[in-house]
N, C-alpha and C positions, 0 to 999 in steps of 0.2 A: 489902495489899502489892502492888506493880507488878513484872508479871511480864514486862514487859520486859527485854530483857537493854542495860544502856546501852552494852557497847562494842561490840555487832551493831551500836548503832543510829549509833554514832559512826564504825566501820568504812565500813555504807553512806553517811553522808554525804560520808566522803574516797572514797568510791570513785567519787560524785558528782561532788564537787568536781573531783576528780582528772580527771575525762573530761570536764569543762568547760572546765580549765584548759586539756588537753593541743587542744581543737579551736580555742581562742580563737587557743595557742600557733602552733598549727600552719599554721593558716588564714592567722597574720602574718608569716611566715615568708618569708623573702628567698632563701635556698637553696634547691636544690632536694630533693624528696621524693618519694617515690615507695614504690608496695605492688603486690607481686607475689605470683601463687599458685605453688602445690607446681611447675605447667606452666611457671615462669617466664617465664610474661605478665604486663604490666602491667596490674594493675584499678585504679588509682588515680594520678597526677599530678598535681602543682602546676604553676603558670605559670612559676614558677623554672626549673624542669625543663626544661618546653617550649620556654623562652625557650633557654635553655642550648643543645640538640639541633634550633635553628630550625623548631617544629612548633608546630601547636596540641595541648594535651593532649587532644583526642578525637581527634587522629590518633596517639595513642602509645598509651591504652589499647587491649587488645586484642594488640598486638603483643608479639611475643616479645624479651625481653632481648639474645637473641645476634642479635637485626639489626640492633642498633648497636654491635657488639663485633667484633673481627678474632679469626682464630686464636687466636693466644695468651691473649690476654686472656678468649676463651671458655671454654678449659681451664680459666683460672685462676678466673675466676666458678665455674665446677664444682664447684673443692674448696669455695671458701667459704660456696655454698648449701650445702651436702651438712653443712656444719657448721652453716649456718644452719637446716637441717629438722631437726638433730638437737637444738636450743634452743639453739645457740651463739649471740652476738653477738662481732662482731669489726670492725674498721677496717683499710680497705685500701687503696691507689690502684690507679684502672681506668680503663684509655682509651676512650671513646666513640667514636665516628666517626659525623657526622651524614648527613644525605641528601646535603649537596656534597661530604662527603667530606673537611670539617674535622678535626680529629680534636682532641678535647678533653681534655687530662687532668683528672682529679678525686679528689677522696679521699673514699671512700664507706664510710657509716657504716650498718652494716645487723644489724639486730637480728630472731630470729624474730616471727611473729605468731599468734598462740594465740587460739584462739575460748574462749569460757567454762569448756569443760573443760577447758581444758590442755593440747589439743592445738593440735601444730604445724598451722597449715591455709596457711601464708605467709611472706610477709617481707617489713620495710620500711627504709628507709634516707632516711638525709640526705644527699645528696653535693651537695659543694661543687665549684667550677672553682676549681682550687687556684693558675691564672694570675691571678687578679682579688683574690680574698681569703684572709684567713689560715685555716689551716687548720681543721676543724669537731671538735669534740670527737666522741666514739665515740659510738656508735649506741643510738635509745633503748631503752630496756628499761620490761620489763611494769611496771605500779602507779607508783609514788614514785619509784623508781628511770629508769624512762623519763622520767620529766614533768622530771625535775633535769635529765637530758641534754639532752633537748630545750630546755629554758631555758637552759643554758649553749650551746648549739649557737647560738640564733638571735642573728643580727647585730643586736639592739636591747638596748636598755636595759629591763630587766625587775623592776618591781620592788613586792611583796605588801608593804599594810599594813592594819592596823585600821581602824574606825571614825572613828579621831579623825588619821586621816594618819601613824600611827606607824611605821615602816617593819620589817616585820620579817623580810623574805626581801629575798636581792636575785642580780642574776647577774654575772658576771665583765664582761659589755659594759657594767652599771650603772657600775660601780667604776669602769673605763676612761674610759666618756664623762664621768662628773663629775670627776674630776682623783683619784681618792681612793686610795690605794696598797693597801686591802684592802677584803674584805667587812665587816671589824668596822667599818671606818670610816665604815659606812651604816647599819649596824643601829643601829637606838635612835633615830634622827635624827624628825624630822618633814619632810615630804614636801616643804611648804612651804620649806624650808633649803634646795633644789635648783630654787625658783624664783625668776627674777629679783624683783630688791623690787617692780619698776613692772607687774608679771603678779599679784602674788599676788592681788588679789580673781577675776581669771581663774582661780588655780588654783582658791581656796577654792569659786568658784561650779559650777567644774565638777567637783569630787568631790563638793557637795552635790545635782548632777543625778544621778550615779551612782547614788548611796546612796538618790536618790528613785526615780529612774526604773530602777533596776537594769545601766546602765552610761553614759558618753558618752564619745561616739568623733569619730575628728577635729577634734580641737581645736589649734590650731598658738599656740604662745606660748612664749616666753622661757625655757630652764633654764639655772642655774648652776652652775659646779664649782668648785673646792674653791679654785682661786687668785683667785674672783671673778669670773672672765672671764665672759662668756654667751652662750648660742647658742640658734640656733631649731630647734625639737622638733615633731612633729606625734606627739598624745599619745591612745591610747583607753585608759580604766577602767571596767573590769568590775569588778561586785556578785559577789559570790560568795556562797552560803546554805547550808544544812546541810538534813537531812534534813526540819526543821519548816517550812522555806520562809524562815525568818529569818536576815539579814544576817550575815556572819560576818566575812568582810575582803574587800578590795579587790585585783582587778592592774591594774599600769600599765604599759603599756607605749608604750615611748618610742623612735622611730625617724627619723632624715633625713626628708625630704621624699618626695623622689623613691623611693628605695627604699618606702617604707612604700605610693606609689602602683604598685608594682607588687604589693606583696605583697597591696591588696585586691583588681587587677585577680585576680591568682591568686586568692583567696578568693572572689571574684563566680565565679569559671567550674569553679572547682572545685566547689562547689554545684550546677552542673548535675546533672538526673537521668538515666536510664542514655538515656530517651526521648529528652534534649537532645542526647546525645552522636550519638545514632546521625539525630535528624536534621541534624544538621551535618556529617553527611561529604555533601565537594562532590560524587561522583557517587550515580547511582542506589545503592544499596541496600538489600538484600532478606536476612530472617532468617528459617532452615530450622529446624526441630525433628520432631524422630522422635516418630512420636506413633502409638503402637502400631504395625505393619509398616510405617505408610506413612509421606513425610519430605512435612511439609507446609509452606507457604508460613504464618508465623503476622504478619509484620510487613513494610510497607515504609516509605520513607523519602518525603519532601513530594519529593526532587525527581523521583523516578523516577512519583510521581502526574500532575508536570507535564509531564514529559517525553512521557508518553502519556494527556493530558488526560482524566486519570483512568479512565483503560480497566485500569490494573494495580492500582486498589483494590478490584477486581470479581473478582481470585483470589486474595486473601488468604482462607484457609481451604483452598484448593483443594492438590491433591499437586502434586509436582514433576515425575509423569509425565505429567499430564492438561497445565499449560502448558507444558511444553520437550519434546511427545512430538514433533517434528522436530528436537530440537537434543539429539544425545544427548553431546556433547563437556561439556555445563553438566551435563545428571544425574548422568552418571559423576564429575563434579570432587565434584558435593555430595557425593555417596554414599563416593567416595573420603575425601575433608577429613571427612566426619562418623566413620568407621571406622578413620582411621587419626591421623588428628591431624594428617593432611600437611597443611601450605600449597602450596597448589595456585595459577598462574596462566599465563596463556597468553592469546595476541589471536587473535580470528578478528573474520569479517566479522559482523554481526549488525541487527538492526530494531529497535527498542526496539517500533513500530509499523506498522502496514502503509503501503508509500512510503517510510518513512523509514531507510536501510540505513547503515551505516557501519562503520569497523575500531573495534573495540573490546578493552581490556585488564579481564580477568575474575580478579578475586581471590577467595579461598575461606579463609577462618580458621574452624577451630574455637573457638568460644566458651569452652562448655561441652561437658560429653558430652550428644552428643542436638542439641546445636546451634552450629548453621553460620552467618556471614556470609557475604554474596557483596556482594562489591562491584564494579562495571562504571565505569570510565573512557573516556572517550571520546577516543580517538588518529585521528579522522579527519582531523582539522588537521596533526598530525605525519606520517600518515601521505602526504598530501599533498605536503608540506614535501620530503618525502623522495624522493618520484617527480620532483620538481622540479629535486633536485637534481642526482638522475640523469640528468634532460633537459639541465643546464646542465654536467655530466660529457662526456656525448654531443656535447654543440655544441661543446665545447672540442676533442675526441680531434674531429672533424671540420674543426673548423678547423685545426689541426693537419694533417690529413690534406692537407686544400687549397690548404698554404700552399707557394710554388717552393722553399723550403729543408727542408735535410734536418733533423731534429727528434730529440733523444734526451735524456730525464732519466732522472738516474741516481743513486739515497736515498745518504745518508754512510756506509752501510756495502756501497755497492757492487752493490745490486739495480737491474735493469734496472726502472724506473716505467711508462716509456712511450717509444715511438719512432716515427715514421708511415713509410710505406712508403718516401719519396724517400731517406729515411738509408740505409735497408736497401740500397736501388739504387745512392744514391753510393759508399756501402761497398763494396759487392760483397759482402754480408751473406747468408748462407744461414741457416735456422732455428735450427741447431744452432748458432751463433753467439752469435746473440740469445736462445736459450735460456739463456745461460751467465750472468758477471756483468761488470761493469768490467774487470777483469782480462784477461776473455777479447776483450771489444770492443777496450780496446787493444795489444792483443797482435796481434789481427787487421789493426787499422789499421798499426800500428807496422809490419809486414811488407810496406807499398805506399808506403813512405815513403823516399823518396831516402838518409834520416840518420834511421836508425831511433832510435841514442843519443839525439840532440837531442830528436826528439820525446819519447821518454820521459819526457826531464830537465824539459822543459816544462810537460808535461802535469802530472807531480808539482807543481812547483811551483806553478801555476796554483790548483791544487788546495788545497794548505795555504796560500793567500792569502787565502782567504776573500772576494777583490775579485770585480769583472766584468774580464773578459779578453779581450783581441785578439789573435789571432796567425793568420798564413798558411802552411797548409801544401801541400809540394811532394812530389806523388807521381810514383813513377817511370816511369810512362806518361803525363808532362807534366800531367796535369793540376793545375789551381791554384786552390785552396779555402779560404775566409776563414773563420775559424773564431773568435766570441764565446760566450761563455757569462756566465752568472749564477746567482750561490746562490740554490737554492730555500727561502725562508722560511714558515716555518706557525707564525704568530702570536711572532715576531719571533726563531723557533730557527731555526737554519739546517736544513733537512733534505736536503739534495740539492743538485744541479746542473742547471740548464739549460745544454745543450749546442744551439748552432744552426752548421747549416755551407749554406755558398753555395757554390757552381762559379762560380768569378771565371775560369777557363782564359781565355775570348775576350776578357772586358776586359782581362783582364791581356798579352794577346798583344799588345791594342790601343795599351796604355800602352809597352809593352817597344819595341812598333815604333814609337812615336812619337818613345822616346827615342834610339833607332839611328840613324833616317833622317828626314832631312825628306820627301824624298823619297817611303821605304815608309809612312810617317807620313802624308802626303796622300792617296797610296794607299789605304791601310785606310780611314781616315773618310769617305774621296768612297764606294766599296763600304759603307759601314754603313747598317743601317737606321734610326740613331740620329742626332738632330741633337746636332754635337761644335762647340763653340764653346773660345778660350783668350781669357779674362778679364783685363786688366791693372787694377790696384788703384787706382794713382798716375799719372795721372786716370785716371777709370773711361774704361775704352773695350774693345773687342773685337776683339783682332788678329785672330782665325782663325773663320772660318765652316765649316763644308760645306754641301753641297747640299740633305741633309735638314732642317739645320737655317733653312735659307733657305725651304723649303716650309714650315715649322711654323711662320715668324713671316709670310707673305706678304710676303715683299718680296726680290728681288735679295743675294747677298752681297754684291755692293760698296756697295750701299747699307746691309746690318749694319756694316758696316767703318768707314762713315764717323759710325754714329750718335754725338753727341753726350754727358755725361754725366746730362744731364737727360735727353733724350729715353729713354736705358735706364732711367731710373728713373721712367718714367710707364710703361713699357711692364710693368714688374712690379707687382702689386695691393699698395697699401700697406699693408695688411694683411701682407703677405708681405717686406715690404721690410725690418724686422728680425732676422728670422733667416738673409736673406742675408747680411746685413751680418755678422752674428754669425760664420758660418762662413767667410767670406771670410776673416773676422780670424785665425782660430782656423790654418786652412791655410796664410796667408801668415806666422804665427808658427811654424810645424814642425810643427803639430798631425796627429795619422792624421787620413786619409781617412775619415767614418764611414762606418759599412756598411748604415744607414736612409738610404732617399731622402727629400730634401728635394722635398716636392711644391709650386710654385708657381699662379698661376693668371699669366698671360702674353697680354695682349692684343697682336693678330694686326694687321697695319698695317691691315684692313678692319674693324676694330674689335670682330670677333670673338675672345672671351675663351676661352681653352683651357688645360686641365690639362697641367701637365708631371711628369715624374718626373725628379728633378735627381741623379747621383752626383760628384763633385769632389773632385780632388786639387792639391795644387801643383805646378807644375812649372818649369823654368827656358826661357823661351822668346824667344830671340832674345838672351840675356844678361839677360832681363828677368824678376822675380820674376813667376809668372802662377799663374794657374788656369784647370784644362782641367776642362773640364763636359762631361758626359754626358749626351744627354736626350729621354726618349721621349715621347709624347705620349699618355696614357691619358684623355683626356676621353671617349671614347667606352665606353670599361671600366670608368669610373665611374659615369658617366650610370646604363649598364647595372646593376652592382651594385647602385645606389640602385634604382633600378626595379623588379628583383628583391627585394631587401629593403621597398621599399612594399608590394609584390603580396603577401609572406609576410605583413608583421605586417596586411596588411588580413583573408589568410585564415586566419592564427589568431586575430583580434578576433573575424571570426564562427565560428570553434569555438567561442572562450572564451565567447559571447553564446550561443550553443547550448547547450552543456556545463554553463554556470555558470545563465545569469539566466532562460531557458525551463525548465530543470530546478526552478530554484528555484517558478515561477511554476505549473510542473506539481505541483508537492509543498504549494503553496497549494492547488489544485485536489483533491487526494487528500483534505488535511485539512477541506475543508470537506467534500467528499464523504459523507466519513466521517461527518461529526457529523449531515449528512440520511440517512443510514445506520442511524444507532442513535438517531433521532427517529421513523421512518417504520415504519409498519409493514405498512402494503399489501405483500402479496408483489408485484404486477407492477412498483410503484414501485423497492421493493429490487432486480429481477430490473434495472431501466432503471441504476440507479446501479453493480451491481455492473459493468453494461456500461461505466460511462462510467471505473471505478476501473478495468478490466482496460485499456480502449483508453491511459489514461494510461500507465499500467505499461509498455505497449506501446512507447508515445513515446518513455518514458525508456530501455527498452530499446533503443530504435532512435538514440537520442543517443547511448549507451554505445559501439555499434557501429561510429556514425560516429566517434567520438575516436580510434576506435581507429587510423584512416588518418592519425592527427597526425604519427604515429614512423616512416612508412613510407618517405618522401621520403630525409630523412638516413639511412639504415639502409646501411650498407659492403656490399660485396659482396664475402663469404669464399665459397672453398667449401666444401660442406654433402655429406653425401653422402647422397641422397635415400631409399635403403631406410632410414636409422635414422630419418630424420623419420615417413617414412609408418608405421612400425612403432608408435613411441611415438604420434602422433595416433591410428593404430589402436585402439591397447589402450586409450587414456583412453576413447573412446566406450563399445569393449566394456564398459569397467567402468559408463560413464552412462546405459548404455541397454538394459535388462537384455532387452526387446521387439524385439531386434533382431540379428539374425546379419550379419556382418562378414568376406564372404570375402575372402583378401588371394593374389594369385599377380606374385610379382616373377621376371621373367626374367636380370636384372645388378643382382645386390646391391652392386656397387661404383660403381655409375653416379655423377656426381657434376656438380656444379653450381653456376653462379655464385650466392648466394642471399642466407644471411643468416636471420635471425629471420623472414622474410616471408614464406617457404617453410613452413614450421608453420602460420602464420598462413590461409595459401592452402587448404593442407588442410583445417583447421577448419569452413574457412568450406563448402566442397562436400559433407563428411560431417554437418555441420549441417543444409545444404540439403536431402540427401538423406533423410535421417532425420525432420526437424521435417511436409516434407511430403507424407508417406507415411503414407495411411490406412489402411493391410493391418492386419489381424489382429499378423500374423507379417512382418516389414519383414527384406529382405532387400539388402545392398550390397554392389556387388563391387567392388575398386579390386585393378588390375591396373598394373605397371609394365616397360616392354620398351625395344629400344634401335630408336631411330629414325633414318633418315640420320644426321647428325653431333653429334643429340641425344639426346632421351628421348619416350617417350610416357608419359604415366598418364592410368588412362582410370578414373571414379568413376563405375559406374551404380548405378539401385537397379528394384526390384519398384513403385514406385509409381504415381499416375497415369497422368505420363508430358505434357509438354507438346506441345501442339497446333503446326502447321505457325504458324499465324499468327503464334503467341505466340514462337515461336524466333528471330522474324529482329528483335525490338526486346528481346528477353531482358538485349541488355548496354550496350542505350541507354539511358544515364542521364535522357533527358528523358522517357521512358516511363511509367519504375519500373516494367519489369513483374520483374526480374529483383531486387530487395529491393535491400537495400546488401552485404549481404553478397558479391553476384555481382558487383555494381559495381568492389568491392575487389580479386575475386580479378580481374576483368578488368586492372584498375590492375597487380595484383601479377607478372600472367602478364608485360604489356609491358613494366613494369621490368627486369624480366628476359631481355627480348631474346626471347621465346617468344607464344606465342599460345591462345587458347581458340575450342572451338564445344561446340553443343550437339548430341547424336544424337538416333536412338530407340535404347534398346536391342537391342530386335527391328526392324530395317528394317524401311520399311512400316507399322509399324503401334505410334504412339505408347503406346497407351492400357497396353501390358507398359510404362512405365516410360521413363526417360531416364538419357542416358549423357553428362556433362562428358571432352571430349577436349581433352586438357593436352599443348603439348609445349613441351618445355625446350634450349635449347643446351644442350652439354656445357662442360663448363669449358673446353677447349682452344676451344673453336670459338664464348666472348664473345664479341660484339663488344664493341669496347674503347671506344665511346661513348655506350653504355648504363649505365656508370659513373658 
């Protein structure tokens, strides 16, 4: 007698089957899925998923649920794990938010997950994007009851039959996609009844591969539904066997094209092992495990091997104190993230290698207990990006600063953005002004306004137009100011206003007396320094010359007077000859005056070509419609500009060729270094190499130094008040140089000074000097500050060598170099400043006690105003 028991033996088989079913199921699956532990981290994703939340799934394992969930929706996940750890299953909608900040809804079908004993150790779910497809039935559950959901869940046509094609399961999307109004209307059928007549040896041939080879998968051919009609299917059928290894029935499953080719890319990468996942994150990473007291390095990633051409597969095994014992900001993240579960990250500066340094972003996940991720990103490009932008922030508030008109933007709710000094001066602006908002600015203006009402009324209006604007206003100490503005737009929302104002006072005195008097009207123009010509349209010709303008073209005014209308229009560059045209038109139809000059190019009767700047109105002259031109001659202030601007971008190409292509060529030089470094083994060879790897370092140090003179040129000149600079550069040393006393004696702690960020800068560079070259024991520095004739002195000595008579008098001659870059700088920085440097001894007489940098500064009152 058989002491088998047969419904153990029939039980293990379905519980086979069943976990056959549910991977073939799962694996085909077009929604998304997903299994998370008790820490509600994801250990598991489909490509549905990842596709859904725009990631790959090895960037979402690992991470925690509630970082793609908002508030509310995190609470509300709360209660429903809390039911889900307690063995509930339940259906719910929950909005995601992906990394752009999409925000997805979905209806999430989430059932506990039970390891063999019956405990809870998880949870999993189906969720669907409820904007694309209909909704997903409830979430799977443990044995039979799981594998039905899961079947009715998945967007295909599913459908279990015998040996001989008999159909005897099927799922709600079967029914659907064959035309059939129920499940009975499937069952009993043969399989063949659902495929086109002109496929059927296709079908018969490929369930006879199944049943031979134990499944065949993608196979694309013809099925029917129930009105005859037919469509195309991409179909896999699996063998299914019992506990004897022998055949029992078949699945089929039947899905779209496209869909069914995502659902395998999901399948292919889902199969990844834990190895694949972790070497696929794009930056470096490195896995921490606590391994009795100590947290040791147990795994890294291919790219962080490549990164440091395999110099970090040589500390795998090793602790986390022996390679980060100078970086204690990464041991405290590990030791933190492994004790307490925090996700920890932050950027600092870092090397992955020696030479090779950049900003880095350090992430820290708890795995498991006992082990840590760290993952490192590399932000030197953004980082970059960013100082960049800063630099093209700074040319802008400078150009601004530079420009003859006054300047003031102000956001739609009224904060002051920005304004350059000339507004402040045409305003008659005090701090506490411009401290304030909109409000207060025209409130201020409004009280120097001839018609305080009007302007208000204006101004509002102006305002709720949302246009660009023109109007002139008239203050009560005569002065007369043209005032346009424009909506400030960011990325096509209005945020603000640009406000620009011009002092028109003397033109417009110009124009007013032209219109009074022929007379004061000749008058004024002959005194101008401006050549004033009146333009007739209808023939072109030039009634009115003056004198200046007679000098700007070389030739006599009676002889402008008489030129012909050809002759005027060779005299203007045909290049430039439509836009006169255009504005002429514009003026002699009622058009404003614009308040951009029209810049010409205007050859000279000696056939000398010269830049003009043209302003024009209309006016009535002699009964005759005309146009009175205004016109200076800037050929020489452009030349200039341009010249200027060649000189610039020629001496920022060789920064950038310093900075960028020697840097890079030095960091070629390091890495080969390197690798005759850990080839060589002679110690004098290694002693030659370390030298040539420090003198690099050096280089690049000394490039560093120099960029650093890039920002000093354009840098404003605020006042600074000099005890808080010397105090704060003080204290940073004391804290960098633990070998070193720093005595400080200031006589006028309010002393103050034209300066700027350069003034910090200047310090740096002298308490570096002082310090770096001082070989005492015990390094001693004194920096004293007192009040000088109409300035300041500060005087930076130190205990050290002390430089020689010779060496002082080419110390801050750049073609020397005996004084490094840094003394170069601070030389540059002193004359910027309108001040000056020397160098002492300490102790008169006798160098070798040390040297003494003697600093003196004007006082704010006593800039001079062209050192600016």
């Amino acid at each position: 007698m058989s002491m088998t028991d047969p419904d153990a033996e029939d039980k293990s088989a379905s519980m086979a089957n069943d976990a056959r079913r549910y991977r073939v199921l799962v694996e085909s699956m077009n929604e998304g899925f997903a299994v998370i532990n008790r820490d509600r981290q994801f250990t598991f994703v489909n490509k549905a998923l990842a596709s859904m939340l725009a990631m790959e799934p090895d960037e979402i394992v690992g991470k925690y649920v509630d970082d793609f969930l908002d508030g509310d929706d995190r609470e509300y996940l709360k209660d429903r794990l809390t039911e889900r750890f307690a063995g509930e299953s339940s259906k719910y909608r929950l909005t995601w938010t992906r990394p752009d900040s999409v925000r997805i809804e979905t209806v999430v079908s989430g059932s506990p997950l039970q390891n063999e004993a019956g405990k809870v150790i998880g949870a999993f779910a189906v969720i669907r994007d409820i904007t694309r497809e209909r909704e997903m039935q409830e979430a799977l559950e443990t044995g039979e009851a799981r594998y039905s959901k899961v079947l009715e869940a998945l967007p295909a046509s599913v459908i279990l039959m015998d040996l001989d094609g008999e159909i005897t399961s099927v799922n709600g999307h079967a029914v659907d996609m064959h035309g059939f109004d129920s499940k009975e209307d499937l069952v009993g059928r043969n399989i063949t009844d659902l495929v086109a007549e002109d496929r059927l040896d296709e079908a018969r041939a490929h369930i006879k591969k199944a049943i031979e080879e134990g499944e065949a998968r993608g196979i694309e051919f013809g099925l029917s539904r129930k009105d005859g009609s037919t469509f195309q299917a991409l179909i896999d059928t699996t063998m299914m066997y019992d506990a004897g290894g022998n055949p029992q029935y078949m699945i089929g499953v039947a899905h779209n094209i496209e869909p069914l080719k995502r659902a395998r890319a999901a399948t292919e990468r889902s199969e990844l092992t834990f190895r694949r996942t972790f070497e696929a994150i794009p930056g470096p990473a490195y896995i921490w495990e606590k391994q009795d007291d100590d947290i040791v390095l147990t795994m890294v990633n291919r790219r962080i091997i490549e990164n440091t051409r395999g110099r970090m597969r040589e500390f795998v095994g090793r602790s986390v104190d022996s390679i980060f014992d100078d970086c204690p900001e990464i041991r405290n993240a590990i030791r933190g993230t492994m004790e307490t579960g925090e996700r920890i990250s932050f950027e600092m500066p870092f090397g992955l290698h020696p030479g090779r340094e950049g900003w880095f972003l350090f992430a820290f996940v708890r795995l498991t207990d006992g082990v840590v991720l760290m993952v490192t990103t590399d932000l030197t490009d953004r980082k970059h990006a960013e100082e960049l932008a800063k630099e093209n922030e700074a040319l802008f508030r400078a150009t601004v600063e530079a420009t003859v008109d006054g300047v003031i933007v102000i956001s739609t709710t009224g904060e002051i953005i920005h304004y350059n000094q000339k507004f402040a001066s045409m305003m008659k602006m005090g701090t506490q002004v411009l401290q304030g908002d909109e409000a207060d600015i025209n409130t201020h203006i409004a009280q120097q306004m001839k018609n305080p009402a009007f302007y208000a009324s204006r101004h509002e209006r102006i305002q709720l137009s949302g246009e660009d604007s023109f109007d002139t206003l008239f203050f009560r100490d005569g002065r007369v100011i043209e005032r346009t503005s424009s909506p400030l737009l960011l990325e096509g929302e209005k945020t603000g206003r640009v406000w620009n104002y011009r002092d028109v006072t003397e033109r417009e005195a110009i124009e007013d007396a032209l219109q009074e008097s022929e007379t004061k009207y000749r008058q004024l123009v002959e005194q101008s320094f401006q050549g004033i010509i009146i333009v007739r349209a209808d023939p072109l010709g030039i009634m009115f010359a003056n004198q200046v303008m007679a000098e700007m073209l070389g030739m006599p005014v009676e002889e402008i007077l008489n030129l012909g209308p050809d002759e005027i229009r060779r005299m203007i560059h045909h290049e430039d000859m439509r836009a006169v045209v255009v504005r002429m038109d514009a003026l002699l139809s009622g058009g404003k005056p614009k308040t951009e000059p029209l810049v010409l190019r205007i050859s000279r009767k000696d056939g000398d070509m010269r830049l003009l700047e043209a302003f024009a109105r209309g006016i009535e002259y002699e009964g005759i419609p005309c146009i009175q031109v205004v016109l200076t001659d800037v050929t020489e202030r452009t030349i200039a500009r341009k010249e200027i601007q060649s000189e610039k971008e020629r001496a920022m190409l060789y920064l950038d060729l310093l900075s960028h292509d020697f840097r890079n060529m030095l960091q070629v030089v390091i890495g080969s270094v390197a690798i005759l470094e850990e080839r060589n083994t002679d110690p004098l060879s290694r002693s030659a190499i370390r030298n040539i790897v420090e003198s690099v370092e050096r280089c690049q140090s000394l490039i560093s130094k120099v960029r650093t003179t890039e920002p000093l040129d354009p840098s404003r000149l605020d006042p600074v008040r000099i005890y808080d600079v010397i105090v704060d550069t003080v204290n940073r040393f004391r804290t960098l140089n633990d070998d070193t006393e720093i005595r400080l004696m200031v006589e006028d702690r309010d002393a103050v000074v034209m300066a700027g960020r350069s003034l910090r800068h200047l310090f740096s560079n002298l308490l570096e000097n002082a310090i770096n070259h001082n070989d005492k024991m015990q390094k001693t520095v004194w920096v004293s500050l007192s009040t000088q004739n109409s300035g300041y002195s500060i005087r930076v000595s130190d205990n050290g060598p002390g430089i020689p008579e010779r060496t002082k008098e080419g110390l801050f001659d750049i073609s020397r170099r005996f004084g490094g870059i840094g003394l170069h700088q601070s030389r540059q920085i002193v004359e910027k400043l309108g001040g000056r440097i020397e160098v002492q001894d300490r102790v008169p007489g006798d160098y070798t006690k040390g040297a003494q940098f003697v600093i003196w500064l004007p006082g704010a009152d006593a800039f001079p105003l062209d050192a600016t």
